[in-house]
C-alpha positions in Angstrom: 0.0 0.0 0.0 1.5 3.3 -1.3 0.2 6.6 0.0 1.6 10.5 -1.0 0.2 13.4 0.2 1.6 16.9 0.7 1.5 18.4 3.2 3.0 20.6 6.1 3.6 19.5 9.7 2.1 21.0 12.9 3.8 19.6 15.4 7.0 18.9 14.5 8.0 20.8 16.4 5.8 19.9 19.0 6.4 19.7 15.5 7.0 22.0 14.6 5.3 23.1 12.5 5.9 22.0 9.8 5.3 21.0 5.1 5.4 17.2 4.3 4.9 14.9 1.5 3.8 11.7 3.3 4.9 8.6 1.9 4.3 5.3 3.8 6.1 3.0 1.4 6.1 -0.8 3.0 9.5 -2.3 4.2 10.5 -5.1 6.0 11.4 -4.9 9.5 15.4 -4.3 9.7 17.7 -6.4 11.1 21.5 -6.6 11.9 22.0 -9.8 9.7 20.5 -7.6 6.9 22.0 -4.4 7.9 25.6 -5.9 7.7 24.7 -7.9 4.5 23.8 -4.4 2.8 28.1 -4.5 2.5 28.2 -7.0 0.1 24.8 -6.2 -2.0 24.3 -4.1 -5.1 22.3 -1.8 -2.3 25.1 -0.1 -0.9 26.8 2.6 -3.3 30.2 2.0 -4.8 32.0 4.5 -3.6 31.0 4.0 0.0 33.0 2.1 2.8 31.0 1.2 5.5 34.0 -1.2 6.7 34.3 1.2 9.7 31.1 1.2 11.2 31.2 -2.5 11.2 34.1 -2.6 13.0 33.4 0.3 15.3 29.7 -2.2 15.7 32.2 -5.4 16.6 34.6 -3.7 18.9 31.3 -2.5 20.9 30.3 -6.0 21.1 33.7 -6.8 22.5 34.6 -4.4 24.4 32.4 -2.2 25.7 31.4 -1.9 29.7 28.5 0.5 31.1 30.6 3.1 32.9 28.2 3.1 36.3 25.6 0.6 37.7 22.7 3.9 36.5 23.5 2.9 32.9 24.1 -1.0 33.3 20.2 -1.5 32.6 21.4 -1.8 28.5 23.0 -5.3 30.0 19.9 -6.2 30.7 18.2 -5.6 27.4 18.1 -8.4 24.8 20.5 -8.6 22.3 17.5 -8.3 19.4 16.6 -4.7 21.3 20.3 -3.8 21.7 21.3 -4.1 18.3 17.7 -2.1 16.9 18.5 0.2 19.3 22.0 0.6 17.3 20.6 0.7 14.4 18.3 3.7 15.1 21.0 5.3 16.5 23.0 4.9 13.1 20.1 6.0 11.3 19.5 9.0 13.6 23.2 9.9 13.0 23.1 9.8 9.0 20.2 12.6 9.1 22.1 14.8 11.3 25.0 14.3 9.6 23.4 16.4 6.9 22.9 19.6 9.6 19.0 20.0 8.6 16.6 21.3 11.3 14.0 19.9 9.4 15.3 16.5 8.5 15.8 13.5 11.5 14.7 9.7 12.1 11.5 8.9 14.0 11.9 5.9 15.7 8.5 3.8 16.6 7.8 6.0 19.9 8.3 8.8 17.7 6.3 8.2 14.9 3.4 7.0 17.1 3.4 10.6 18.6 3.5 11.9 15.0 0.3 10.2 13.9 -1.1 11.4 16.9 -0.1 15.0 16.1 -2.0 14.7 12.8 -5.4 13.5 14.1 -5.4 17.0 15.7 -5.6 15.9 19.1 -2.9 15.4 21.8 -1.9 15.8 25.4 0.9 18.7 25.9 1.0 22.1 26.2 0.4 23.4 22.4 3.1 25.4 20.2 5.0 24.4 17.8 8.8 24.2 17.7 12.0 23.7 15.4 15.4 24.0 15.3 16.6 27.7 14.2 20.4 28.5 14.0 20.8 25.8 16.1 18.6 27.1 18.9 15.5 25.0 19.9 12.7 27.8 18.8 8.8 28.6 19.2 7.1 28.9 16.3 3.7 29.6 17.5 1.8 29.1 20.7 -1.2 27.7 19.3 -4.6 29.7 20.2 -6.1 28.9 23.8 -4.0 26.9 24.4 -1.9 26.0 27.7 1.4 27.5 26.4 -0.8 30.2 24.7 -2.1 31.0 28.3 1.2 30.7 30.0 2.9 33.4 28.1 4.8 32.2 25.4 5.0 33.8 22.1 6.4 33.1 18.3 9.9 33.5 18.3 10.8 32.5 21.8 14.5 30.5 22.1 13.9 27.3 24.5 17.0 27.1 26.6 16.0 23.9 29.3 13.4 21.7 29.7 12.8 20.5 33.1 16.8 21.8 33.9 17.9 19.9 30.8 19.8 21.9 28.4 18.5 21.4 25.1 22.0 22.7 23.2 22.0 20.3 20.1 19.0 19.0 20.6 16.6 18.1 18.0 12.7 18.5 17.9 11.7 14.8 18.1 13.8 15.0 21.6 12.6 18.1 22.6 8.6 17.4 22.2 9.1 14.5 23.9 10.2 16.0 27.5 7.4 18.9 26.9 4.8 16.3 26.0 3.2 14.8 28.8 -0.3 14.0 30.6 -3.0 16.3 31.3 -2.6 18.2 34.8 1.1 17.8 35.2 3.8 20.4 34.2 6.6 21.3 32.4 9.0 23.5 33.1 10.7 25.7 30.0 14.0 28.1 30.7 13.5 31.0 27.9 15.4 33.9 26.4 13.4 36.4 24.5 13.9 39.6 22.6 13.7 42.1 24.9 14.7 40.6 27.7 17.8 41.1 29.6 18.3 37.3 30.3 16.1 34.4 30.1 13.2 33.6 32.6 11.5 30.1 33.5 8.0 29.8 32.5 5.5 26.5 34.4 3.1 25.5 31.4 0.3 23.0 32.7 -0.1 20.4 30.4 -3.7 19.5 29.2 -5.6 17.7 26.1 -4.8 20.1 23.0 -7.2 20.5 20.2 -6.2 22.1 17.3 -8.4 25.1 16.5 -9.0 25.8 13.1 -11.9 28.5 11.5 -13.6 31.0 12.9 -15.6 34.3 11.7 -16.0 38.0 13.3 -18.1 40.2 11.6 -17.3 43.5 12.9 -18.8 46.5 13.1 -16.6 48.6 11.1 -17.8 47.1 7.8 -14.9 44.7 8.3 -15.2 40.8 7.7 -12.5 38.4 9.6 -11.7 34.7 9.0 -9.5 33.7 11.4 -7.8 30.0 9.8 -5.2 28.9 12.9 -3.8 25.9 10.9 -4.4 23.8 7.7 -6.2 21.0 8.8 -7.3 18.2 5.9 -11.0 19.2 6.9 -9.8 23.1 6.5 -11.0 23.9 3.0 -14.9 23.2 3.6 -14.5 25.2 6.7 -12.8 27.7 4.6 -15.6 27.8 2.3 -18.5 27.9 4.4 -16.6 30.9 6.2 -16.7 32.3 3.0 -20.1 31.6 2.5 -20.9 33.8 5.4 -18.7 36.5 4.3 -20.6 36.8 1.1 -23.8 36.8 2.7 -23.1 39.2 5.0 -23.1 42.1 2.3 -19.2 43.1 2.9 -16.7 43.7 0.7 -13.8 43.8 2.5 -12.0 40.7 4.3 -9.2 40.9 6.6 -7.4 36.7 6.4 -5.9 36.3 9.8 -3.1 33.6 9.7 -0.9 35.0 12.7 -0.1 31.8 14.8 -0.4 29.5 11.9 2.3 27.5 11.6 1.0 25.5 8.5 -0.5 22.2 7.5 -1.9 20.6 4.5 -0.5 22.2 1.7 -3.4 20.9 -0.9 -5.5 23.1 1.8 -3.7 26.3 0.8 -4.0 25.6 -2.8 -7.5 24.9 -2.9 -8.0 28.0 -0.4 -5.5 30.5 -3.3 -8.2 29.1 -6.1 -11.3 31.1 -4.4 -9.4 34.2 -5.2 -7.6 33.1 -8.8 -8.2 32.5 -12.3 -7.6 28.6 -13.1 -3.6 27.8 -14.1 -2.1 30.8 -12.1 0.5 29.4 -10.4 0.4 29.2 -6.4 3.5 27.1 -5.3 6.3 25.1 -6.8 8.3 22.4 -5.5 12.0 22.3 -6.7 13.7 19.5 -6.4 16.9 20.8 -7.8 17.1 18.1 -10.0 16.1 15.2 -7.9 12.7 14.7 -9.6 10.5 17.1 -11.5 9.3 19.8 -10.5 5.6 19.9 -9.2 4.0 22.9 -9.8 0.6 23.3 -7.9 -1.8 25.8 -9.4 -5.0 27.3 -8.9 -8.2 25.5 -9.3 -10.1 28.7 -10.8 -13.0 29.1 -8.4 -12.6 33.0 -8.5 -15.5 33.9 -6.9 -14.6 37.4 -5.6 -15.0 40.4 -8.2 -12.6 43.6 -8.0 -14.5 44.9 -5.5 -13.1 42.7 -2.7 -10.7 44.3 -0.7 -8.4 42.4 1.6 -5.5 42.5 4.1 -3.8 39.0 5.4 -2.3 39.6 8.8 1.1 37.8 9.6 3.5 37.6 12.1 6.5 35.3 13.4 4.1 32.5 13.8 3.1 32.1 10.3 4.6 29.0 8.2 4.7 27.1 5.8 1.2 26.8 4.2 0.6 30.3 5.6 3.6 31.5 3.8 2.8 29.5 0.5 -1.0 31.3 0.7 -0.3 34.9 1.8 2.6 34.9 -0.6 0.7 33.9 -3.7 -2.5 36.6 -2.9 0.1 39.6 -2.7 1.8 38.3 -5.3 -1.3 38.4 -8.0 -2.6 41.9 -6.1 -5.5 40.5 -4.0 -3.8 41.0 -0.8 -1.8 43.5 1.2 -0.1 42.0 4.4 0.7 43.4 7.7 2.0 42.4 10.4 5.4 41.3 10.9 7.9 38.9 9.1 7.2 35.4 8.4 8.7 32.4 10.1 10.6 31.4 7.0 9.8 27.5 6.0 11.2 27.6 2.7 11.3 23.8 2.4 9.4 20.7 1.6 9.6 17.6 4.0 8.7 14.0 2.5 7.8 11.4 5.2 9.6 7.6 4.1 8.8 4.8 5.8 11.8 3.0 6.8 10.6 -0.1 8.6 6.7 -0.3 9.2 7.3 1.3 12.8 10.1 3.6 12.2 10.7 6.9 9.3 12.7 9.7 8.1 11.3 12.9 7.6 13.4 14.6 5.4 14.2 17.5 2.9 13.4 16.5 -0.6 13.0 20.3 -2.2 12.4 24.3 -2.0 9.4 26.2 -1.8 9.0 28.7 -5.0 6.8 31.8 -5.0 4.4 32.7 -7.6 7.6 34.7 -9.4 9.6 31.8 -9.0 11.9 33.1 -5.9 12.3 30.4 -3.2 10.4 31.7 0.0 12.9 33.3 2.3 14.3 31.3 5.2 14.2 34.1 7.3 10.9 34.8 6.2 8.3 37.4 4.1 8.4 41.1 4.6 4.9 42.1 5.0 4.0 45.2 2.9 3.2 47.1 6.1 5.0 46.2 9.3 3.5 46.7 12.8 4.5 45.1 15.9 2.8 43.9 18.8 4.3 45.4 22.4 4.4 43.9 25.8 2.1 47.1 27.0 0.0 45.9 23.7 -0.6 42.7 25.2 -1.6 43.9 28.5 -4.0 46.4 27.3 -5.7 44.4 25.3 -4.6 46.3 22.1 -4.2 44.7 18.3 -2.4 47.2 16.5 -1.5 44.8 13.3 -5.5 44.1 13.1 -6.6 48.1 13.6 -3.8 49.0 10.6 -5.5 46.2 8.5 -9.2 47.8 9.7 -7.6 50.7 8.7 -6.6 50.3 5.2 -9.5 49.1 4.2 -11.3 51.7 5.4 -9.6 54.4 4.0 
């Protein structure tokens, strides 16, 4: 059984946050005796020698003594989850080897969580995280949620989790110490911009589900969809939100997509095609000579006259399929965006199935724009730039939403 989709992750970070193609190819179950037969088979490529990590694997077997009685445990292990447990550790390895935030090995706990991180419901505090410069980084807090509530925002550099330094670590480590069960609580270390040195934050953890669509109808003439991530059930909720906006008699929309750290990427296509004419271009996927290109245009709904005005809001928290959307409406003139810049996920992930409980999630291309430029790793100037400030926060005050209110009033 094959399966490929594209799409983006949200919790890789938990996760993350991130854009995937999902491939679940079948495999057999690895083992040592096949692992060291790959040597001698037509598998392995010429110019490789793997010679030394089968003898770095013997002299282990030989020689090797737990240091203290706290890590003798391994002894007690059987040799069958010894030796898998190498093997991971070898593939785990190879993808960092590469020094890509977004590339690593899930090994079955792993990849259990990430199948639970798509159904859209987990236990854990809510936000998404990767790997920036080397820093274990916030994405987004998602909305309502516990780490939301507690006080962390887009943007935010994780330092410790529950006193354990997180220097070189990746995400699939790091969501699993924040992860946890409803009613107990983590402990994050954070530095922040602004801040003269970093401050712990408690986060309780509870059952997170992910939000997705919801309208405001305001009484400035203004019509809001707020779309918090890209969810395969997203693009009916998309239209019957804009449904309601048409019914409502307004003209001018404000797309709110602060906080939304991605998802199904087919979702932001299909969303693109209720504002362009069929064959325009939305995204393209380079593979830099990999594979063909795939370039994913719009469906040609085009509903919306020259009378629609519209402003996408966007701030740190904004990836991937956010990106992909609000980058494609500026680009063809339906949208102006404000806010702040962009989280920067210029890259496409594909999930490969490596043993039926195991996979690598790895880079397989680039993001391109509508004009053909990859999307910028440190993200998309929005055409107006407004910030949010602590005294914002604590007044209640939405400066990037009254500049959007504000434009399309004039």
């Amino acid at each position: 059984m094959q399966e490929n989709r594209t799409i983006s992750l949200p919790t890789a970070l938990i996760l993350g946050l991130v854009v995937l193609i999902v491939g679940f190819l079948g495999g057999s179950q690895l083992s040592v005796r096949n692992a060291v037969g790959l040597t001698n088979s037509a598998d392995v490529p010429a110019d490789v020698d793997l010679s030394p990590v089968w003898k770095a694997w013997r002299v282990i077997d030989e020689k090797f003594v737990p240091a203290s009685v706290a890590t003798s445990s391994i002894v007690a292990s059987t040799t069958k989850d010894i030796n898998e447990s190498r093997v991971w550790g070898m593939i785990a390895g190879l993808a960092a080897s590469l020094q890509d935030p977004y590339t690593f090995f899930l090994p079955p706990a792993e990849k259990e969580q990430f199948g639970e991180d798509m159904s859209g419901q987990f236990e854990g505090v809510g936000m998404e995280i990767a790997v920036r410069d080397k820093i274990l980084t916030v994405v987004t807090p998602l909305k309502g949620t516990p780490a939301e509530k507690a006080g962390m925002k887009s943007g935010d550099r994780i330092l410790k989790i529950n006193s354990k330094d997180t220097k070189d670590m990746d995400v699939s480590s790091a969501i699993k110490l924040i992860r946890g069960k409803k009613g107990t609580q983590v402990t994050l270390l954070v530095a922040r911009d602004g801040w003269t040195e970093p401050r712990e934050i408690k986060v309780m953890r509870d059952v997170i589900s992910v939000p997705t669509v919801t309208t405001t109808n305001r009484e400035d003439g203004v019509f809001v969809i707020s779309l918090a991530t890209f969810t395969a059930n997203s693009p009916d909720l998309f239209r019957s939100a804009l449904r309601e906006f048409v019914e409502s008699g307004r003209s001018k929309l404000v797309l709110d997509l602060r906080g939304n750290p991605g998802g199904y990427l087919d979702a932001a296509v299909d969303m693109a095609s209720w504002f362009l004419p069929a064959g325009k271009v939305v995204v393209t996927e380079d593979y830099a000579g990999h594979s063909q290109n795939i370039v994913h245009r719009s469906s040609g709904y085009n509903v919306f006259s020259s009378n629609l005005k519209m402003v996408i809001l966007v701030d740190r928290g904004s990836a991937s399929a956010s990106e992909i959307l609000a980058d494609a409406l500026r680009h063809y003139g339906i949208a102006q965006m404000v806010g702040t810049n962009t989280f920067g996920k210029g890259s496409v992930q594909e999930l490969v199935s490596i043993t039926p409980d195991t996979a690598l999630k790895i880079t397989v291309a680039r993001w391109l724009g509508p004009d053909g430029a990859q999307i910028p790793l440190t993200g998309i100037i929005p055409d107006v730039e407004v910030k949010i400030s602590e005294e914002d926060v604590k007044a209640k005050k939405d400066p990037q939403m009254a500049k959007a209110v504000e434009l399309l009033n004039q």
